[in-house]
N, C-alpha and C positions, 0 to 999 in steps of 0.2 A: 585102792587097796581094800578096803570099807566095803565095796560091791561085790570084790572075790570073796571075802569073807561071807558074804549071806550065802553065793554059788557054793561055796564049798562046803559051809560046815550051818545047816539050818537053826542049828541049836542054841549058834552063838549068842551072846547077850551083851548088845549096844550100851557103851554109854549115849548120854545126853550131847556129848557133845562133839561124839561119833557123828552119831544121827545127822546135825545139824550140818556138821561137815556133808555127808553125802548126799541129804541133800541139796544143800547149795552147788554143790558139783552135777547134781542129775541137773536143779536150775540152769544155770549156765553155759553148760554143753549143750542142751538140749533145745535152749531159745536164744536167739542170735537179738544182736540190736534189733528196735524196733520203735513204730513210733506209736503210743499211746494219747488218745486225748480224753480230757476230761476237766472237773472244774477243781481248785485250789481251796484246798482249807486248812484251818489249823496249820495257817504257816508263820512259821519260825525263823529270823537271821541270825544266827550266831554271831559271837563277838570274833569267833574263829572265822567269820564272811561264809561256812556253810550254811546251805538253806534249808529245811526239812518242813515238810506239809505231806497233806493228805492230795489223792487222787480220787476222785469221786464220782460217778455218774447213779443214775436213779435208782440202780438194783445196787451198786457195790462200789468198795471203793479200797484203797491200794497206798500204801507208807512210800516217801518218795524223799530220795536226799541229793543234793546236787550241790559237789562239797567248791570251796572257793576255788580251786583253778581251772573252774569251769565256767561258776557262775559270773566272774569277773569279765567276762568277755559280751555279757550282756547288757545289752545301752537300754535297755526300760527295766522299769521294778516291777516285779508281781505281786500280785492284789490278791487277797483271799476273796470270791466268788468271781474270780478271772478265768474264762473258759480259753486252756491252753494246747498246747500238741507237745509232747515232749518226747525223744530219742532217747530211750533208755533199754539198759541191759537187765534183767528180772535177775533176781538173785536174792540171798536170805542174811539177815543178819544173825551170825552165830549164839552172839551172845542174849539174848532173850528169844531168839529162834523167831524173827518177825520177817515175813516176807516183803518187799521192797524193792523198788526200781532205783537205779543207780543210775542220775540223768545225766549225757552227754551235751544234748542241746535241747532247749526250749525256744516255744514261738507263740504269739495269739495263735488263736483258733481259727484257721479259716486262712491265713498265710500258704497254707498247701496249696490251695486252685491256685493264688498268685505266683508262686516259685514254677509251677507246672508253666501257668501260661509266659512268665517271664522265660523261661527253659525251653518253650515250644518256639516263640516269636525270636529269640536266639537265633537255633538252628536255623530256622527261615531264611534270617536276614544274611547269615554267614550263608547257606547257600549260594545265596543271591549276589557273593562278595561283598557287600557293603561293608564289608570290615578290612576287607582287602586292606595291605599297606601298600600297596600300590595308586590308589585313587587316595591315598592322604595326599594332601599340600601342604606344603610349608609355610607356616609362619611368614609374616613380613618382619623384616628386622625391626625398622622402627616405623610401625602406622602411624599415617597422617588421623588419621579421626578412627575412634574405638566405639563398637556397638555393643552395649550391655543390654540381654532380655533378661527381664527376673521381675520381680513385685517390689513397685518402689516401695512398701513396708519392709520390704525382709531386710532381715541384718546383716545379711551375706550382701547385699547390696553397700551397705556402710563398709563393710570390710572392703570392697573390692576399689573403692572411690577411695578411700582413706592410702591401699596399697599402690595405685594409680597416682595420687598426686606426688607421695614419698618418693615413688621412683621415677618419675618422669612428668612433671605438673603440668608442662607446655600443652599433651594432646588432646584435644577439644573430646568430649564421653556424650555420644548417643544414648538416651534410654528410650528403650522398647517397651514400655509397662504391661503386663500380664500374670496374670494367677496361676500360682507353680503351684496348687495343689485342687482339689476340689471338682465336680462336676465341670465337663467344658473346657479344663485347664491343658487340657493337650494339642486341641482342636487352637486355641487360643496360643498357644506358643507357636503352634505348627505356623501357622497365621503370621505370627510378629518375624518368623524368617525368613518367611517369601516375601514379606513389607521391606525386609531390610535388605535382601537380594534389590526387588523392584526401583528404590530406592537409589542404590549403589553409593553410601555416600561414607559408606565406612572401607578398611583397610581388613577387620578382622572383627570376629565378631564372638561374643563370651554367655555363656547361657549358664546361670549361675543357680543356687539355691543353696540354704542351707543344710545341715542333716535332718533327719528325721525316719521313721519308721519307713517298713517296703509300701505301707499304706501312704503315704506321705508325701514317696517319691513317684510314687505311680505312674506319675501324668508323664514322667521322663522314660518311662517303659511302654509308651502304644507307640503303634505301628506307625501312626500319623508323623508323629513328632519324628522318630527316625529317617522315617521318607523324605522330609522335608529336610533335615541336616544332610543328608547325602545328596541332597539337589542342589543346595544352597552353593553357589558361583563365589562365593566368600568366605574366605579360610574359618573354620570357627572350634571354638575352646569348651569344653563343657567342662565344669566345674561342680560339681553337684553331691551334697551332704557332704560326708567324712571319708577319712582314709579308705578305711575298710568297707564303703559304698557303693555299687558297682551297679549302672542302667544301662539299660541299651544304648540310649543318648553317648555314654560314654566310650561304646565300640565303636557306635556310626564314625563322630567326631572326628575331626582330625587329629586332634589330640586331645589327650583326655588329664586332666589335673586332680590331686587327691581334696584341694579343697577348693572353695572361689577364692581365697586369696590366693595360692599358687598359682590360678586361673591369669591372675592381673599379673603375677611375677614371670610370666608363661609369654602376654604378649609385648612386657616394656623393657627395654632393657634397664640398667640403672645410673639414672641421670650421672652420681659420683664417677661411677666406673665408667660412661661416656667420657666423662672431665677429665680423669685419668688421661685417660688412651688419649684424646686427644690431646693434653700435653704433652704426652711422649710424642703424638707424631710431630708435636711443633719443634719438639726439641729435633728429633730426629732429622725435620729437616733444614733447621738451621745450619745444623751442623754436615749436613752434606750440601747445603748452599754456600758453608762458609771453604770446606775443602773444595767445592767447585769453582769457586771466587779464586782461591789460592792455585791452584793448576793453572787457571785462566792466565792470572798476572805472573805467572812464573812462565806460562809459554809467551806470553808478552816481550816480560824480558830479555827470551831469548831471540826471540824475531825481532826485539829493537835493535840486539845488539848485531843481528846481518841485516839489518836498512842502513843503508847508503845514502849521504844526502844526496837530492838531483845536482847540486854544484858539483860536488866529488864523483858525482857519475859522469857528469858532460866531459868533467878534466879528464876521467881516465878512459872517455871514449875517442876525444880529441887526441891523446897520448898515442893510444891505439890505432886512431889512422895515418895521423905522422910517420908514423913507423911502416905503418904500409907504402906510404909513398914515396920513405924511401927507398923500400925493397923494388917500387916499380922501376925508380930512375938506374939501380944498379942495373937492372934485368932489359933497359930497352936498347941499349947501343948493341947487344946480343940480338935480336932482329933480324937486321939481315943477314949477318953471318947462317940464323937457321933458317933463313930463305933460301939462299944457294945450297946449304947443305939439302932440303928440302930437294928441289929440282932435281941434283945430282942423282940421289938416291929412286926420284920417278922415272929420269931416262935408265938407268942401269935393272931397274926392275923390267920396263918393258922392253928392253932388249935380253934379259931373261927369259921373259916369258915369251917373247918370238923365238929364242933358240926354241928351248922346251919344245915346242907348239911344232917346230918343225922334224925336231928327231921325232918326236911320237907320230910325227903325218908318216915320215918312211920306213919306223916300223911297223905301222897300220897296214901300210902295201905291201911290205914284204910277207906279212903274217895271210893277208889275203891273196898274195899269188900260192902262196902255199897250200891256202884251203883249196884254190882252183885247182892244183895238182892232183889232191885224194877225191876229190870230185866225184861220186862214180858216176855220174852221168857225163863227166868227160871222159871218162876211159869209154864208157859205151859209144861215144861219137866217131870214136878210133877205131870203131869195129866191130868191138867185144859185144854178148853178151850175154843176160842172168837168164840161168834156166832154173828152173821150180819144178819140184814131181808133183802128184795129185794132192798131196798136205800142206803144198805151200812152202818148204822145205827147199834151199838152194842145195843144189847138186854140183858138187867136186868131185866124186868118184862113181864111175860108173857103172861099178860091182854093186854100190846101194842099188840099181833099180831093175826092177824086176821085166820081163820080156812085156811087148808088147803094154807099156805106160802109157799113162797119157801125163805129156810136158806140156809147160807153160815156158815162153821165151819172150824175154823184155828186149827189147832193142833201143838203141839212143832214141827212138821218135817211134810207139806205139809198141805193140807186143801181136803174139801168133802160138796158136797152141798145136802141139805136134804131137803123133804115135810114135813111139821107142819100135823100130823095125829089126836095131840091130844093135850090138857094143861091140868095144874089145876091152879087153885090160888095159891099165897103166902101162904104160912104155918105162 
């Protein structure tokens, strides 16, 4: 509104806090986030937790405030002559008209190439799948022996032995000792998991460290340390800084935990909650031991009650043939009565079967004198016989055939073919 105002009318006359207004708005529109570095002075914490200092490099320097629900998300304190990187939006404070960055995020100085090279060795490694969920393995339920790499100094080390014995005190803890930060310290962890692959004497294996700066955790972002956790034949946990801590270690991984004692909660189950469940299943299978006992002697019972002793079986088998033998002596004086009946019934059958056998022999010969009758080769014997025109076609009428034919004539014993010379009609 303020900017139409100059467009339109030149002559108009701003107030103070007009001005100030527009231009914090040409500010703002005009320059997007960005990231500003330089060194810290004149800094101030509020009892409100906002922070305000100076931005400063050798020709100039810049008012800077970064109010509490921003800066409470930062895990280190800034120092006055601390050379930093800060994410701020440029803008103006109205009321003394001071010009000002309003910071989003802060970082050391020099944290930019690591975020680049952490961000570059990323996309890499994901190329490459090594983050894949596919080539994760699972956990063992409960390992026989547990492989811890970390700094026997570090306290994440206490923590994770302290979490280990609480939950499960029985499993024997391998330490790998090596230096989680510093010159060498990658090459040297890289190192301690091809030792523990080589080895094979653990079940699961936990790469542990406390939190600390991206400087800090470094040695858990080279390429080395990755390669080697995606090689490694042994399930393994990284556990490394705090919640909000995230290394490559912790994509390679098979599973990644927000701190090392989750790490230790991650591979054991807990001993109580073992005892549990295992009393329940003792209960449980009592009790289907004790209903399986109970069906048992209850089909017992009822198979006792159909056994038969073997005296009570002989008596009612001895019972049973008595009785048969007397059904023999009623049935034997019958014998020969069905002897003779017997006989009787074979002579009268084959004197059946000879009638039979003889009417069928004289109707066989009367059926065959009568074939001999239609015979035509007996009628041809008698004299007769077939004549055929030139198609083969027997001939009955003499008006079928045409002058001068040539016939065919079969006789009772061979045949003779004739010319048609002459006919007459049917009489």
């Amino acid at each position: 509104m303020v900017l139409d105002l100059i467009t339109d009318n030149k002559n108009y006359v701003f107030s103070v806090s007009e001005l100030n207004q527009a231009a914090k708005r040409l500010l703002e529109n005009g320059l997007p986030l960005l990231w500003v570095r330089g060194e810290i002075s004149n800094l101030v914490c509020a009892a409100s937790g906002h922070w305000y200092f100076s931005l400063k490099d050798q020709q100039a320097q810049v008012r800077c405030v970064m109010f509490r629900h921003k800066s409470q998300y930062l895990e280190w304190q800034p120092k006055n002559g601390m050379q930093v990187e800060v994410l701020a939006l440029a803008t103006l404070y109205e009321t003394r008209g001071d010009f000002q960055l309003t910071l989003e995020q802060m970082r050391p100085a020099g944290l930019g190439v690591l975020y680049e090279a952490f961000e570059r060795l990323k996309r890499k490694l994901e190329e490459e799948q090594l983050f894949a969920a596919a080539r994760k393995r699972p956990l063992p339920f409960l390992p026989a022996q547990i492989g811890i790499i970390t700094s026997p100094q570090a306290a994440a080390l206490r923590d994770v032995l302290t979490t280990l014995t609480k939950r499960m005190p029985g499993i024997p803890v391998i330490l790998y000792p090596v230096p989680v930060q510093g010159a060498g310290a990658a090459q040297k962890i890289a190192q301690a998991i091809e030792q523990a692959n080589e080895r094979a004497e653990c079940d699961v294996l936990l790469l542990c460290r406390g939190g600390g700066s991206i400087e800090d955790l470094w040695a858990f972002n080279e390429e080395v340390v990755a390669r080697a956790i995606a090689a490694s034949r042994i399930p393994l946990v990284s556990g490394v800084g705090h919640e909000t801590d995230f290394t490559i270690a912790d994509f390679v991984a098979d599973q990644r935990a927000a701190t090392p004692t989750a790490a230790a909660q991650l591979v054991t189950p807990q001993r109580q909650e073992l005892l549990q469940r295992l009393q329940q299943l003792a209960q449980r299978l009592a009790r289907n031991s004790q209903r399986h006992f109970e069906r048992v002697m209850q089909q017992l019972d009822y198979l006792q009650r159909r056994l038969i002793h073997p005296a009570q079986r002989v008596q009612q088998q001895t019972q049973h043939l008595a009785h048969l033998q007397q059904r023999l002596h009623r049935v034997r004086p019958a014998i020969g009565q069905f002897n003779v009946r017997q006989m009787e019934l074979r002579r009268r059958l084959q004197a059946s079967m000879q009638h039979t056998f003889q009417g069928m022999s004289l109707r066989l010969h009367n059926v065959q004198q009568h074939l001999l009758h239609l015979d035509p080769q007996q009628v041809l014997a008698r004299g007769y016989s077939l004549v055929r025109d030139e198609h083969g076609e027997l001939v009955t009428d003499s008006a079928t055939l045409s002058p001068d034919a040539c016939l065919d004539i079969t006789f009772a014993r061979g045949w003779a073919q004739a010319r048609l010379t002459g006919k007459s009609p049917a009489q």
